[in-house]
N, C-alpha and C positions, 0 to 999 in steps of 0.2 A: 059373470064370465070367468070363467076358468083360465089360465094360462099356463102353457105345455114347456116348460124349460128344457126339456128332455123330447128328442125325436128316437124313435127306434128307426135302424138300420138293418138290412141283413147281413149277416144272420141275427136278426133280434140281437145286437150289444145295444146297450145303450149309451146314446152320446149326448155329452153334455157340454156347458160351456164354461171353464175357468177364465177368471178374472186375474192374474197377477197385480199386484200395486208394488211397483219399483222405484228407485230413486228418479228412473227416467219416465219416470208416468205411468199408468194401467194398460194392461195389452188384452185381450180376450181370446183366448183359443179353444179351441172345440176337442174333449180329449174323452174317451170310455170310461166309464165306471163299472166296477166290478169287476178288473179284471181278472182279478186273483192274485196279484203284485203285495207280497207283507214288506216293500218298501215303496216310495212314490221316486220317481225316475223323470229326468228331463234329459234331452236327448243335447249333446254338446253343442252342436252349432246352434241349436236355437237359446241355448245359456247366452254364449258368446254372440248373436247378433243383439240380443236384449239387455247388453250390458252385465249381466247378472255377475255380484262377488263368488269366487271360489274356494272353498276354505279345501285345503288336502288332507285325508286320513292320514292315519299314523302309519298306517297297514295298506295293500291293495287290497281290496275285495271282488270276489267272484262273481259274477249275477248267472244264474240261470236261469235258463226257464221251466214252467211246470212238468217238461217231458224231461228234464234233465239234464237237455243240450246247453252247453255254455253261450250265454249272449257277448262276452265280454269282461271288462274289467273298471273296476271302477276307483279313482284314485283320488275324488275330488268330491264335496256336495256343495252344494249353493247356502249361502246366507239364508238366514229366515225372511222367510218369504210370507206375505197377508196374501190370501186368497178367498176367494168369493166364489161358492161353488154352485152352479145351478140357480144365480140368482138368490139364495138363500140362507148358504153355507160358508161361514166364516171362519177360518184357522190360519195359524199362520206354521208354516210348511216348511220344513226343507226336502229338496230333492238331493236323490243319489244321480250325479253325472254320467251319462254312459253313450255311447254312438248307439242313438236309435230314431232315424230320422222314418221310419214309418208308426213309429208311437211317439211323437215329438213331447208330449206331457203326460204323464200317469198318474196319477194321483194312486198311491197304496191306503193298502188296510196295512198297519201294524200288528203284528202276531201281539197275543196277551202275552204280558211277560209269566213267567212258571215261577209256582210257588213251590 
């Protein structure tokens, strides 16, 4: 028997399910992959109901998104974080903090760094 970690939605994204492990226990939330995000992003209020530490940049940074348009700003990332992705996928994370409570977790791809 096969088991499907991954439901597709429409429009065909695929969604999956993160595992957080925090000081205050493990939470499970259902978040896209692939978005296209070269950083991973948690959305503030859901930092702040789940206890999560805040560490502040040096600098404010910018987020856009792929057309360009600014989503915000972001002046905070969360603690490393152990994550469990799809049942299978283990790293431990940090997010960039940012007001985005219709994408509440985003797990990014990291750009390669340029040689």
């Amino acid at each position: 028997m096969v088991s499907r970690p991954c439901e597709l939605l429409p429009p065909q994204r695929p969604l999956c399910h993160a595992k957080l492990f925090l000081h205050s226990g493990s939470h499970t939330l259902a978040t896209f992959v692939d978005s296209g995000a070269d950083v991973s992003l948690i959305d503030e209020e859901l930092a702040l109901q789940l206890g999560i530490t805040r560490i502040p940049f040096s600098k404010v940074i910018s987020a856009s998104a792929l057309d360009g348009h600014l989503l915000g700003t972001v002046t905070h990332q969360t603690e490393p974080i152990h994550m469990l992705l799809s049942g299978n996928h283990h790293e431990t994370i940090q997010f960039h903090i940012l007001h985005s409570p219709r994408l509440p977790l985003n797990p990014g791809v990291p750009l390669a760094a340029e040689t």
